[in-house]
C-alpha positions in Angstrom: 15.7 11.7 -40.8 13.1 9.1 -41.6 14.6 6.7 -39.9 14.4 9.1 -37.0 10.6 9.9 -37.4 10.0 5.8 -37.7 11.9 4.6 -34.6 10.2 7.7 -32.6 6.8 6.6 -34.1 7.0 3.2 -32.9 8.5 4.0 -29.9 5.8 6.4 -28.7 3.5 3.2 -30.0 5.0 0.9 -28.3 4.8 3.2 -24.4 1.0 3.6 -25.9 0.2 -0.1 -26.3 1.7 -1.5 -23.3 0.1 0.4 -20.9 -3.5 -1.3 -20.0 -6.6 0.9 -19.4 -8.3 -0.9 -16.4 -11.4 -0.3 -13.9 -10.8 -1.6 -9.9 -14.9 -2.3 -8.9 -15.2 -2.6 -5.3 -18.1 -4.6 -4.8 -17.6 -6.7 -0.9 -14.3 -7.0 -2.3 -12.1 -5.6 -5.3 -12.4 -7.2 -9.1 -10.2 -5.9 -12.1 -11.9 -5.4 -15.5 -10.3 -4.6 -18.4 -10.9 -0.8 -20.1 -12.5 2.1 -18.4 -16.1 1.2 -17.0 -18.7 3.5 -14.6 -18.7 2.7 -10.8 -15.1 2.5 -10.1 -11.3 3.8 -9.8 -10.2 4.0 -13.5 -6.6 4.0 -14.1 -3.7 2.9 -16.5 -1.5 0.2 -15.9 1.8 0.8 -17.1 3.5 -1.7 -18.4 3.4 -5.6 -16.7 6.7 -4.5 -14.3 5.1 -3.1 -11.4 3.7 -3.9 -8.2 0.2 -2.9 -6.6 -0.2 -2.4 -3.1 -3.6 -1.7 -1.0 -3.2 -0.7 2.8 -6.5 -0.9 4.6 -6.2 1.8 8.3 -3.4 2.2 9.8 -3.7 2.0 13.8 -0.5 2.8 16.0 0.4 -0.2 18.8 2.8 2.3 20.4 5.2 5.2 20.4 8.6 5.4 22.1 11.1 8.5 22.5 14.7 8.4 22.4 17.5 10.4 22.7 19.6 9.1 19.5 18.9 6.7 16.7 22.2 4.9 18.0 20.3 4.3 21.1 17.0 3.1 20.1 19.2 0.7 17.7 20.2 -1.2 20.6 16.8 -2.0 22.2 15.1 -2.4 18.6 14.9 -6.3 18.6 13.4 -6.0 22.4 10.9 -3.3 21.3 9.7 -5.2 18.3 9.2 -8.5 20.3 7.3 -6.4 23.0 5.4 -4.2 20.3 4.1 -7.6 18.5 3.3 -9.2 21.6 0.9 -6.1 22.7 -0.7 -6.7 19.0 -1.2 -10.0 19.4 -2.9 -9.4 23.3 -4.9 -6.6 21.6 -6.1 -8.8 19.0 -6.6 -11.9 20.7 -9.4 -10.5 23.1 -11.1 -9.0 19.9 -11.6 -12.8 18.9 -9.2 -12.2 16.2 -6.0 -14.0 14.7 -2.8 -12.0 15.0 -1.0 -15.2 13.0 -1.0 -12.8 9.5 -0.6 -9.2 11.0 3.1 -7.6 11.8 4.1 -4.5 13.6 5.6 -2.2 11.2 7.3 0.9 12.5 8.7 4.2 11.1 11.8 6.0 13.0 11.1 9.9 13.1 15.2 11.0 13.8 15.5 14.2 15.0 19.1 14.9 16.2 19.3 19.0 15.5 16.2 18.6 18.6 17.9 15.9 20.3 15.4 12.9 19.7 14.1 9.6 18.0 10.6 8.9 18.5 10.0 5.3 16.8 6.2 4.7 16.2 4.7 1.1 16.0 1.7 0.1 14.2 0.1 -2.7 12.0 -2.2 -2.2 8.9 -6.0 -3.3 9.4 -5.6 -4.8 5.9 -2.6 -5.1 3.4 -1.8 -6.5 0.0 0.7 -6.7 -2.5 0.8 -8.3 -6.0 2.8 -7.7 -9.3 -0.4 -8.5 -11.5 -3.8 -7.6 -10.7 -6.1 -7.7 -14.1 -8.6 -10.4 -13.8 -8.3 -10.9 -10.3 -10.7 -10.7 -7.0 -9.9 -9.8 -3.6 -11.6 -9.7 -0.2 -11.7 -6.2 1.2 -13.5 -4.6 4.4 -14.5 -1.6 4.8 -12.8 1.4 5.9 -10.0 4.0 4.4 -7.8 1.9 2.4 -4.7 3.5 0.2 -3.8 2.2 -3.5 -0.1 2.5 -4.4 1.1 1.2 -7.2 4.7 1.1 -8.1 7.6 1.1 -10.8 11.2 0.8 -11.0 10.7 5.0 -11.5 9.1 5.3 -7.9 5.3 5.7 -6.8 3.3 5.5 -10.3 0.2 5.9 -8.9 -1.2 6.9 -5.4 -4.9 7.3 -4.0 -6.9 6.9 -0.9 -9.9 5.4 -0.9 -13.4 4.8 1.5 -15.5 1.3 1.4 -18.4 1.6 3.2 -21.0 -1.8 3.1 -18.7 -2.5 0.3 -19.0 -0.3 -2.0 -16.8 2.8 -3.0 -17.1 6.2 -1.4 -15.8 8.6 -3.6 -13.2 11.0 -1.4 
């Protein structure tokens, strides 16, 4: 029994100590401190496996309508080619680079109603690590959404607003 009580003990120690108590300062861009501080999203890392992702707006390029999934899976390669090429147009007369944004797309499958709708789009902003303490990033402003991730599924989830820089709070 006290061999029980020990290897709970340490155990529940162990979960305790790994996690990291950290504070994301948006400031013109995001910094990491370490521990809880005032003017920022406060959260605890779990251990170091996970991944952090920030996705700025999402704007859709385009939605099409099918009548089956099997369908749109034989025009997907066209579509995707088309869809990036209308991104890049979109972009280039904005003056801006399309060289680091990609369409992404999500497929809405209906088949009790007899449709696929497919809807393109591309992320204002996006960024993935497996590490963030101690670490500075460029962000703009705008809604933005903070996932991060572990081999359990979504660990933690919460949207955000940066206007001039600086957190909104939602």
């Amino acid at each position: 029994m006290k061999k029980l009580i020990i290897s709970l003990l340490l155990l529940v120690s162990h979960i305790a100590f790994s996690q990291k108590k950290c504070t994301l300062i948006f400031d013109n861009g995001m910094s990491v401190k370490d521990g809880f501080v005032d003017g920022g999203v406060q959260l605890t890392l779990p251990s170091e496996d996970y991944e952090f992702y920030i996705y700025g707006e999402r704007n859709i390029v385009g939605i099409e309508r099918f009548d089956s999934i099997a369908q749109y899976r034989g025009v997907e390669k066209e579509f995707l080619v088309m869809y990036q090429d209308k991104l890049c147009d979109f972009m280039n007369k904005k003056g801006e680079s399309c060289g680091d944004t990609e369409v992404a797309y999500e497929i809405d499958n209906s088949p009790m109603f007899g449709y696929c709708n497919v809807i393109y789009f591309y992320y204002e902003s996006s960024m993935f690590t497996n590490a963030i303490r101690n670490m500075w990033i460029s962000i703009g402003d705008g809604n933005h959404t903070i996932f991060i991730l572990t081999h359990d599924g979504i660990y933690y989830q919460r949207r955000i607003l940066l206007k001039n820089g600086k957190l909104v709070e939602l």
